[in-house]
C-alpha positions in Angstrom: 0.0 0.0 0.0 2.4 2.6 0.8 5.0 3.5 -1.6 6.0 1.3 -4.6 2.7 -1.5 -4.2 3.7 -4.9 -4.9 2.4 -8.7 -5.1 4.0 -10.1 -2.3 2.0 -13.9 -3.7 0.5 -13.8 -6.7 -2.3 -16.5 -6.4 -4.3 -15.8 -9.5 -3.6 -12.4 -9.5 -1.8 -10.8 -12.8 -0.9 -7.0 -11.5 -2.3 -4.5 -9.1 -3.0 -1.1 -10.1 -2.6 2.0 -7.9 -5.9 4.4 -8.5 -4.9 6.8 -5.7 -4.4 7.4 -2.3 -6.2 4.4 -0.2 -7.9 2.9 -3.3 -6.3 -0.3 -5.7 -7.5 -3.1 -8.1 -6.2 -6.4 -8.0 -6.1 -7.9 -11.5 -6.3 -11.3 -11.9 -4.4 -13.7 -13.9 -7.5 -16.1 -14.8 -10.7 -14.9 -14.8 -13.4 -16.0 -11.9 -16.5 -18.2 -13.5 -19.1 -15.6 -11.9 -19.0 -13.1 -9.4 -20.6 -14.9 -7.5 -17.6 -15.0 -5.1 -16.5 -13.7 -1.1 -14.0 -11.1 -0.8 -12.0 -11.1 2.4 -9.8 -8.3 3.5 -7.1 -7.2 6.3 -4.4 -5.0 6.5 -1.2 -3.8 8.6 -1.9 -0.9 10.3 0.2 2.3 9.3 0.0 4.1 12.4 -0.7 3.0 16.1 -4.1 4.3 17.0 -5.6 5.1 13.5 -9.3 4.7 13.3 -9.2 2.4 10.1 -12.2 0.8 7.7 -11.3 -1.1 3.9 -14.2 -2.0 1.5 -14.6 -3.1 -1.4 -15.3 -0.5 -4.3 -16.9 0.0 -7.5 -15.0 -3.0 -9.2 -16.6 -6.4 -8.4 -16.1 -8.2 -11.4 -14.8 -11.5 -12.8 -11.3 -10.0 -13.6 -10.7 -7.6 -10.8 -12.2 -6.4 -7.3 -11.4 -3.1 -6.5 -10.5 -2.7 -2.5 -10.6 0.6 -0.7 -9.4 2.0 2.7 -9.1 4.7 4.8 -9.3 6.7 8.0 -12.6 8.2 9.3 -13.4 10.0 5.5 -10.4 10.0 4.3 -9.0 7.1 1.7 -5.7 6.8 3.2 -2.6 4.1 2.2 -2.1 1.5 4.4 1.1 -0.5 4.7 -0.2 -3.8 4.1 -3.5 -5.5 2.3 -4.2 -8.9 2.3 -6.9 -9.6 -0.4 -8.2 -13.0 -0.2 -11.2 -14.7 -2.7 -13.3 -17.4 -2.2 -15.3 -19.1 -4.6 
């Protein structure tokens, strides 16, 4: 999240894209059958004490989800996501 983003394990997933503070897609390498599929999401906290919420965005698709995070009403970068899909 913060900085340079990165796939630390790919898993089905092609390349992430960077649309702005707080606010990525996660391309994947083979496309999902439906989207009929459970999106689960963590992080690493940036900063001790942060009041912090993720979602997912406008991008539910076969080929992408689009994930989303910030603090209060502010998107803000996090140091860590952990984007996991179930189908």
């Amino acid at each position: 999240g913060s900085g340079t983003v990165a796939i630390r394990a790919s898993g089905n997933v092609s390349s992430i894209t960077d649309n702005g503070v707080g606010d990525y897609t996660v391309n994947f390498t083979t496309a999902i059958n439906d989207v009929n599929y459970a999106v689960n999401t963590t992080s690493k906290q940036g900063a001790a004490g942060q009041a912090l919420w993720m979602k997912i965005g406008g991008t539910y698709s076969t080929s992408a989800i689009q994930v989303v995070s910030g603090n209060n009403s502010v998107n803000t970068d996090l140091d860590i996501y952990a984007v996991t899909v179930f189908r």
